[in-house]
C-alpha positions as CSV (number, residue, x, y, z in Angstrom):
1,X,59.4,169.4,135.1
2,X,56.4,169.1,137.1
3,X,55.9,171.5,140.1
4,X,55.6,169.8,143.5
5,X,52.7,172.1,144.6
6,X,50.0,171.7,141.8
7,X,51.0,169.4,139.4
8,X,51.5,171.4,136.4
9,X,54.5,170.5,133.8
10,X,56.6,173.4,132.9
11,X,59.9,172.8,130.1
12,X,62.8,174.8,130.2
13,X,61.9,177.8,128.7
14,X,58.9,178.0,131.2
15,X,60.8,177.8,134.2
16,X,63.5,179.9,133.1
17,X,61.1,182.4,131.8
18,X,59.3,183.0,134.5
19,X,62.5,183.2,137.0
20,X,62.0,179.4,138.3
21,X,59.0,179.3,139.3
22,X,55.4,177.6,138.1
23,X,54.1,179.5,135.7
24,X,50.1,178.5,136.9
25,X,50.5,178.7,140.7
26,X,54.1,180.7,140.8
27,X,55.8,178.4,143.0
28,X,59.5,178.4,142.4
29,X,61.5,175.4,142.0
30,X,63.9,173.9,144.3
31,X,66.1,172.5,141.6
32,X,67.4,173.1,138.2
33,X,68.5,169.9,136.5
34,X,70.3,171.7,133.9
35,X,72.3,173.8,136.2
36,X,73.4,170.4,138.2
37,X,76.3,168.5,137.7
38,X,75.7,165.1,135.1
39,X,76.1,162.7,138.0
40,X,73.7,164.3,140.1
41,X,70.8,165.6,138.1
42,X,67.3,165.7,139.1
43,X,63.9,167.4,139.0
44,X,61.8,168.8,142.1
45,X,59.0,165.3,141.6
46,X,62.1,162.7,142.0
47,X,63.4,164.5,145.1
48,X,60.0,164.5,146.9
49,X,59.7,161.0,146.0
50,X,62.4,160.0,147.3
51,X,61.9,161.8,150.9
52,X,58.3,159.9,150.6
53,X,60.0,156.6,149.5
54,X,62.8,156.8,152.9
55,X,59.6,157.9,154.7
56,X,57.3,155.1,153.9
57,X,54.6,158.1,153.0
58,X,55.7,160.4,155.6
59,X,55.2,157.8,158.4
60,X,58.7,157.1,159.2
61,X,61.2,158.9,160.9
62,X,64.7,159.0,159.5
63,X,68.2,160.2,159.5
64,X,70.3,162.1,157.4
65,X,72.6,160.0,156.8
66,X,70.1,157.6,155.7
67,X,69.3,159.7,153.4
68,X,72.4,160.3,151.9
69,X,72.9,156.4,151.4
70,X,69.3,156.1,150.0
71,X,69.5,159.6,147.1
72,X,73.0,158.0,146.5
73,X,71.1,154.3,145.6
74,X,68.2,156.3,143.6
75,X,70.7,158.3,141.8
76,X,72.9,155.4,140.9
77,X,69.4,153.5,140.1
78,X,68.7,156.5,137.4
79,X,72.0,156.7,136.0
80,X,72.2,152.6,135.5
81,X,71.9,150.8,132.7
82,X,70.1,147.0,132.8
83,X,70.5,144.0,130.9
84,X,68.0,144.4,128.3
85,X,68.8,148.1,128.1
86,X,72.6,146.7,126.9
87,X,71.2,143.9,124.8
88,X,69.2,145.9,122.8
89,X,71.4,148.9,122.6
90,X,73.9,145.9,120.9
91,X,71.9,144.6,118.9
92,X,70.1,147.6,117.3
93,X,73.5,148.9,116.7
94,X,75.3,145.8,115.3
95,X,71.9,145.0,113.1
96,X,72.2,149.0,111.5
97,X,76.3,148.0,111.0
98,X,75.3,144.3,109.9
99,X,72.8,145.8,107.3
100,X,75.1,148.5,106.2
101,X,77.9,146.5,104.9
102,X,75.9,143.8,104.0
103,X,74.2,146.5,101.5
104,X,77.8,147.3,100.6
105,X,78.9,143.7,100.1
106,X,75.8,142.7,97.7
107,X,76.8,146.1,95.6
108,X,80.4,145.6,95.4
109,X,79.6,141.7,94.2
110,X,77.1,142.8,91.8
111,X,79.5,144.8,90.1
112,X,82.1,142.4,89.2
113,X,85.3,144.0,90.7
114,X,87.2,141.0,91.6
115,X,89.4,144.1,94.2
116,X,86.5,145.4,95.4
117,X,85.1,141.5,96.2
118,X,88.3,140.8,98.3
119,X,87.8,144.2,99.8
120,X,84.2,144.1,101.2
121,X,84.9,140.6,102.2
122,X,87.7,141.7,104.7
123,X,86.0,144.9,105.4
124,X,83.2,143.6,107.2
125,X,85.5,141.2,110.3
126,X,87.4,144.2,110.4
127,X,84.6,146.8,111.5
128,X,83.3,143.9,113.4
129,X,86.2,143.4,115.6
130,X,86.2,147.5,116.1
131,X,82.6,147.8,117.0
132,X,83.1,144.6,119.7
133,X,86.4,146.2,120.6
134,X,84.7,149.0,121.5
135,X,82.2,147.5,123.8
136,X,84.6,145.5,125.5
137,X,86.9,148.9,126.4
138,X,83.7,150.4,127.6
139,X,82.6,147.4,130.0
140,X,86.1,147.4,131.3
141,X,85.5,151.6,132.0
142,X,82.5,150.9,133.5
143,X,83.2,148.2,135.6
144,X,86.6,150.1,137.1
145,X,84.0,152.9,138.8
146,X,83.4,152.4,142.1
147,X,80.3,154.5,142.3
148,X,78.6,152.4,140.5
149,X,76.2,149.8,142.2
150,X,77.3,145.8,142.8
151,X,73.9,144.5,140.8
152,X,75.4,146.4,138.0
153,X,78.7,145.2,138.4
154,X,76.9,141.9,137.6
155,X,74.9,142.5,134.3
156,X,78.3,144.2,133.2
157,X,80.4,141.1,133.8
158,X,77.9,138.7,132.1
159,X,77.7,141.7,129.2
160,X,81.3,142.0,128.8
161,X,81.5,137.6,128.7
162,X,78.7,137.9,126.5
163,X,80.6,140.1,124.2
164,X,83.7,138.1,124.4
165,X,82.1,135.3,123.2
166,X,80.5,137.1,120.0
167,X,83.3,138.0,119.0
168,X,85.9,134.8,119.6
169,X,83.4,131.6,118.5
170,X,81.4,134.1,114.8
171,X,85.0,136.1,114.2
172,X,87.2,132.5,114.5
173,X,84.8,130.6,112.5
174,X,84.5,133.5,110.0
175,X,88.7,133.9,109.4
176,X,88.7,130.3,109.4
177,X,86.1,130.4,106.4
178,X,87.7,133.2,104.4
179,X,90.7,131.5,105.3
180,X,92.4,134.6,107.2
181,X,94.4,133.1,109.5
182,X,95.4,136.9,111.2
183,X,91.5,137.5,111.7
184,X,91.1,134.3,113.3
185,X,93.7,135.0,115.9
186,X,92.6,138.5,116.1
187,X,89.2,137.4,116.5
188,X,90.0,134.6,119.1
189,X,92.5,136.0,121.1
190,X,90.7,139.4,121.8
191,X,87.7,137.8,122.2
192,X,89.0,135.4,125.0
193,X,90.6,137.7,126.6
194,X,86.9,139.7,127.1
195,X,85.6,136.2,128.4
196,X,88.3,135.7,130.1
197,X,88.1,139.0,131.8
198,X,84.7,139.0,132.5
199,X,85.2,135.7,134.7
200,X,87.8,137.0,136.5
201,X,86.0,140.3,137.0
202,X,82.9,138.0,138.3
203,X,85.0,136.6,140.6
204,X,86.3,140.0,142.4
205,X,83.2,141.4,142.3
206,X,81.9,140.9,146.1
207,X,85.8,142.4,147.2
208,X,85.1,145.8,145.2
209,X,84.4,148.2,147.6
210,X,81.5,151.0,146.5
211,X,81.6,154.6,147.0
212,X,79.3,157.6,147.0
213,X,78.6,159.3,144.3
214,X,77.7,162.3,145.9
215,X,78.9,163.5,149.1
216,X,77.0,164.5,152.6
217,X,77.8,168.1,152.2
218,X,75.9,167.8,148.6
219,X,72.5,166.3,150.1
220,X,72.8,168.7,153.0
221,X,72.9,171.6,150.6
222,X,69.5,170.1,148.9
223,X,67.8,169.0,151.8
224,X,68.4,173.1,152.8
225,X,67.5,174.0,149.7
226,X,64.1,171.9,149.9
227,X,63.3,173.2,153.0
228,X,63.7,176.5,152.1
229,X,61.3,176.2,149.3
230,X,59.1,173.7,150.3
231,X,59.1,173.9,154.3
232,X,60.9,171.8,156.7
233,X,60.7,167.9,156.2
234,X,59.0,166.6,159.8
235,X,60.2,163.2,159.3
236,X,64.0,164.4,158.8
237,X,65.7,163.8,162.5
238,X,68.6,166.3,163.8
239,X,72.2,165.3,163.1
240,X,72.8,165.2,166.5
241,X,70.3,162.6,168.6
242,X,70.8,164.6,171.7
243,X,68.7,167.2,170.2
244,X,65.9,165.2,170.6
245,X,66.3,163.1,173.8
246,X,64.8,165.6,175.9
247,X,61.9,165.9,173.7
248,X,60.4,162.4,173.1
249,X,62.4,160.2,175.9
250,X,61.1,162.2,179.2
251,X,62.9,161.2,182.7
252,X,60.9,158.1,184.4
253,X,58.8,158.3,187.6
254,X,60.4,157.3,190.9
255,X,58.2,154.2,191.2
256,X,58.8,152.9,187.5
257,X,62.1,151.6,188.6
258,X,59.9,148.6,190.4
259,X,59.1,147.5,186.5
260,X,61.5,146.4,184.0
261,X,61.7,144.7,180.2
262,X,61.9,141.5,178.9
263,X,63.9,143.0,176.0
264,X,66.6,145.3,175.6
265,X,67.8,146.5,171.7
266,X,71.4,147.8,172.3
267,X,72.5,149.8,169.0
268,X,76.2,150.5,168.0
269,X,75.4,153.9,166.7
270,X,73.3,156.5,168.5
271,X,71.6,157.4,165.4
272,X,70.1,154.3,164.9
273,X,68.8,154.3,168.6
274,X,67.7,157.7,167.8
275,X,65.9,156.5,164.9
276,X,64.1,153.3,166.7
277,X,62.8,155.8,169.5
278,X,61.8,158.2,167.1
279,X,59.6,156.0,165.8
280,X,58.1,154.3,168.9
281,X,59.6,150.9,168.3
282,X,60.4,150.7,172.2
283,X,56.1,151.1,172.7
284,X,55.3,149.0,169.6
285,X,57.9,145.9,171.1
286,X,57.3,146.8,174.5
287,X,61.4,146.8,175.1
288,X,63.9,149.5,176.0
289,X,66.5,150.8,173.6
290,X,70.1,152.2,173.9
291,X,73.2,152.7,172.4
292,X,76.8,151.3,173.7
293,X,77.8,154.7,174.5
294,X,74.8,155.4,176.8
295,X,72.3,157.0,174.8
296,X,69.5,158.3,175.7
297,X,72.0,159.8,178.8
298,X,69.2,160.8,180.9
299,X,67.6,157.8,181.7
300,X,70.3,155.3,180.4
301,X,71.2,154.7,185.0
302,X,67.4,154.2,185.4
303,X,66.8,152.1,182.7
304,X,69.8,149.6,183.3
305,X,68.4,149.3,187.0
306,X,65.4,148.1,185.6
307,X,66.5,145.5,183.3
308,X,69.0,144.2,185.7
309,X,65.6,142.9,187.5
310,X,64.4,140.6,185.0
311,X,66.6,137.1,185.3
312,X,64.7,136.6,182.3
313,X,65.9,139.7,180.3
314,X,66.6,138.9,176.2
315,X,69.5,141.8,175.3
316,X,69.2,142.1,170.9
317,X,72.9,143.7,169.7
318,X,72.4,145.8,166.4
319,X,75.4,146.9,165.1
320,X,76.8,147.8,161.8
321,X,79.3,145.1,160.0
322,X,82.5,146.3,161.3
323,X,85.0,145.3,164.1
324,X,84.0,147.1,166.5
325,X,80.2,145.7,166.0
326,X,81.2,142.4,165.7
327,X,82.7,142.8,169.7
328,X,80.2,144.5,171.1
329,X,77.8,141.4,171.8
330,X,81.5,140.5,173.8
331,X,81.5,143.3,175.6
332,X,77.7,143.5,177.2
333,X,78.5,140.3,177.8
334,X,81.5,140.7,179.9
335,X,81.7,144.5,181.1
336,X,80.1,145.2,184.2
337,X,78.8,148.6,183.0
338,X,76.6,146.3,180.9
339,X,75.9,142.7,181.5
340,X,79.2,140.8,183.2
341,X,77.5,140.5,186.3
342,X,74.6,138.3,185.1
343,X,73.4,135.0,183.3
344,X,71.1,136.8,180.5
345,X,70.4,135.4,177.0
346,X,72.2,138.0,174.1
347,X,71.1,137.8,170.6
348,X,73.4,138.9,167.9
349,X,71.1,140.2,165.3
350,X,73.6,141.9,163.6
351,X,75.2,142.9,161.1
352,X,77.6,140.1,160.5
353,X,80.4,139.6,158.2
354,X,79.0,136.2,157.3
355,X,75.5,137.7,156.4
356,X,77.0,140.3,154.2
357,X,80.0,137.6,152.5
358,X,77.2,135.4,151.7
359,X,74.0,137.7,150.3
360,X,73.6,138.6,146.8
361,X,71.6,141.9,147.8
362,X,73.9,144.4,146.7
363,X,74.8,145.9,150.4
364,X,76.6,149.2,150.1
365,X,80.4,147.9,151.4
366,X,83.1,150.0,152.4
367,X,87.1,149.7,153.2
368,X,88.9,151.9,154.9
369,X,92.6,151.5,156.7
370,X,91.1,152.3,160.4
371,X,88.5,149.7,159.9
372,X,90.9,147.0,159.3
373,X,93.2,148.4,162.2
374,X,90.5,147.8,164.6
375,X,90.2,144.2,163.1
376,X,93.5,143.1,163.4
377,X,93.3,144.3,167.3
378,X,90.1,142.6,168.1
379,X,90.4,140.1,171.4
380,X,90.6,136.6,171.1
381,X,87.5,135.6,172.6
382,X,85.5,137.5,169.4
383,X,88.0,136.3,166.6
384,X,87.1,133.1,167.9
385,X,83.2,133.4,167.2
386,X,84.2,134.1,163.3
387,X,84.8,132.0,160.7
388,X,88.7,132.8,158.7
389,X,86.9,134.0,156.1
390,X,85.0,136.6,158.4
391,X,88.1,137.2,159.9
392,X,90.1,138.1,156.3
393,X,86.7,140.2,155.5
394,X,87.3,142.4,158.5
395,X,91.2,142.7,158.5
396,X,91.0,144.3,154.4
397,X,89.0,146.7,156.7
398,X,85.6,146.3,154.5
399,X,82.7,147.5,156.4
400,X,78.9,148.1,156.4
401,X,76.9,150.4,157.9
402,X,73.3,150.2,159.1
403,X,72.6,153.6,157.9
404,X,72.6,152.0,154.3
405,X,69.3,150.7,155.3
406,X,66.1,152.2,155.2
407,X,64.0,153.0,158.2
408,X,61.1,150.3,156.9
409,X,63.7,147.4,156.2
410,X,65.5,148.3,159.6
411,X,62.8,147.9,161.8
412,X,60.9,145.1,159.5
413,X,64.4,142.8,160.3
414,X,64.7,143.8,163.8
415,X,60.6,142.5,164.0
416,X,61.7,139.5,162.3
417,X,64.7,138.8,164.7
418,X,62.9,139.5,167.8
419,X,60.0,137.1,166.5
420,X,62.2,134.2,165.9
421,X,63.7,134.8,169.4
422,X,60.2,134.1,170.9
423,X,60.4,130.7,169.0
424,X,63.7,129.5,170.8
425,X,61.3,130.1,174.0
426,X,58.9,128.3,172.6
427,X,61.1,125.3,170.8
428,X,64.6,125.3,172.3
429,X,67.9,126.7,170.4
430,X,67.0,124.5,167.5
431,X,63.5,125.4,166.8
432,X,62.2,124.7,163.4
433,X,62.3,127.8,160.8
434,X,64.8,129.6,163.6
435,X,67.4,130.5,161.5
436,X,69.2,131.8,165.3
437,X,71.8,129.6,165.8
438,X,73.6,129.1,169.4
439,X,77.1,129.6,169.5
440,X,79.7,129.1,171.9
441,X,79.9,131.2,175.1
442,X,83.4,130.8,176.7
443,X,82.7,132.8,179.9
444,X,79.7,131.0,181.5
445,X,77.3,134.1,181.5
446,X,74.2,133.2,179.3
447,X,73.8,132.2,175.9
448,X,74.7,134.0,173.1
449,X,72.8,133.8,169.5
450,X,73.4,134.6,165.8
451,X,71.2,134.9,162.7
452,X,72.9,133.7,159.4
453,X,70.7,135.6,157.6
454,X,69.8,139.8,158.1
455,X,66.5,140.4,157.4
């Protein structure tokens, strides 16, 4: 393992000789892969690149669950195994077994036993079906873990058809040959049934839910640990975003109140607010940002008073894929608190059940009881903006959360979103490459828009 301070690579016996630390500058490590559980192992260089990664180089802020969600992905990424990883891993192994028997076969001709021909000739489909057998059991294991990622899910149904298929059309046509009929059954049936499996595997893949496979408490522990060895990382935010609204978001002079924004990014989640302020978006887009619960609290009064004086105001809701994000462009819309009181245009940038139903990006989706609760109590005004199949997403209580994302990809799609905004000024609702659709407004106060597509 490499030391994170000067580069040199020290093996095991090095670092545990020299009581985990470096043995040419004597720093010690943060981790021991060895002393770390199988799913979660990993070296000092992988950690640090990971807080680099999240950080964009250290220029990025970021929060810690973000983190969690992007170790989790890195982890997962490690422990994966690809499509030509499988393929050749099969075919290695079934040209050594292939080449074995085949030896064994030519022998057991040569010599003229008319037992041992009949023998090798059965022997050979019957370790066959075993070592295809075998794969197929451990596609089927594989595939039933939940903490593994959807993109694998993938390669693993098209490896498990793949197998399935091997074995049913070369097993059928050798029993059919030799004149078995019990391997040619044994060879189609179970070999069907793999295919058959795979597709119906293929087909349930976007409703399997994913889960972590390590938990917050875990990454806390390292991210102290890190800290403690390596110094504090600058770019980490608190877990509470109070903690730092006094700091960066100071209170606003009397006379700014005579100003306002053209632009207003209201978050679900206070963290994400937390992170968008963190990281000057509101000076780089010239808007304000807030969270539906009032965050940043000291200035949320002021700030409202001044976009209520711009008839011209564009309000962006960013909110994670769940019930309660899908109402919340409802409720600036209608509660005074927010927005009832005037004619402003609302963008729903999302996320949106239909972005994530219809995206092949692997998104990290959840289910949980209280999530579809909500759902099934949403008003009728917002179950009317979603399509049944949006509307059956939400009530299994799936969900996805922002957080999943990284700072970078956040803030690149909220970019892109308020971009193609400034080209229905330019063009109208339906101007060309907009992919912000206008959708039905049943209470008369503004327009409301969509994206199909997040990011």
């Amino acid at each position: 393992m490499k030391c994170s301070q000067c580069g040199k690579d020290n093996n095991l016996q090095d670092r545990t000789g020299n009581s985990g630390r470096c043995t040419q500058c004597n720093h010690p490590f943060a981790f021991e892969p060895t002393q770390m559980d199988y799913k979660a192992q990993f070296t000092d260089p992988f950690f640090a690149k990971a807080i680099a990664d999240i950080s964009a180089e250290n220029t990025l802020y970021f929060t810690p669950k973000q983190f969690v969600y992007f170790i989790d992905r890195r982890l997962k990424q490690k422990g994966s195994v690809g499509p030509s990883q499988l393929g050749c891993l099969y075919i290695s192994l079934a040209f050594f077994f292939t080449a074995f028997f085949g030896v064994a076969l030519f022998i057991f001709i040569v010599s003229g036993d008319f037992l041992s021909r009949i023998i090798s000739f059965t022997v050979f489909p019957i370790v066959f079906t075993i070592y295809n057998i075998v794969w197929i059991i451990w596609f089927c294991w594989r595939l039933s873990r939940s903490d593994v990622r959807r993109q694998e899910h993938r390669y693993l149904v098209k490896g498990l058809q793949l197998v399935g298929a091997i074995m049913a059309l070369p097993g059928a046509i050798y029993g059919f040959i030799a004149g078995s009929i019990a391997i040619y059954w044994i060879a189609a049936l179970i070999g069907g049934a793999a295919f058959w499996l795979g597709f119906f595997q293929g087909r349930r893949i976007e409703k399997i839910p994913e889960t972590f496979r390590v938990t917050a408490a875990q990454v806390q522990g390292w991210l102290d640990r890190w800290a403690q060895v390596n110094g504090a990382i600058p770019q980490l935010l608190p877990h509470e975003p109070a903690q730092l609204a006094p700091a960066t978001v100071e209170e606003p002079a009397p006379d700014v109140t005579a100003y306002s924004f053209d632009r207003v990014v209201v978050c679900q989640n206070d963290a994400i607010a937390h992170m968008l302020i963190a990281n000057n978006f509101h000076f780089e887009n010239n808007c304000a940002i807030l969270s539906i619960t009032g965050y940043p609290q000291n200035i949320f009064d002021t700030t409202m008073q001044m976009l209520r004086r711009n008839p011209e105001l564009k309000v962006f809701s960013l909110h994670d894929c769940q019930a309660s994000g899908v109402a919340m462009a409802h409720q600036l819309r209608t509660n005074p608190k927010w927005f009832g009181e005037q004619d402003v245009t609302i963008v729903d940038v999302g996320l949106l059940p239909r972005q994530v139903i219809s995206t092949d990006r692997g998104l990290f989706m959840q289910q949980n009881s209280s999530a579809a609760q909500v759902a099934r109590t949403l008003e009728p005004a917002v179950k009317q903006g979603l399509t049944p199949e949006e509307r059956e997403w939400l009530e299994a209580g799936y969900f996805v959360e922002l957080e999943s994302f990284s700072p970078q990809r956040l803030i690149r799609i909220l970019n892109y979103s308020i971009a193609q905004s400034r080209e229905l000024e330019i063009g109208g609702a339906e101007a060309s490459g907009s992919d912000l659709l206008m959708m039905g407004d049943d209470t008369g106060s503004g327009y409301l828009y969509t994206s199909e597509s997040f990011g």
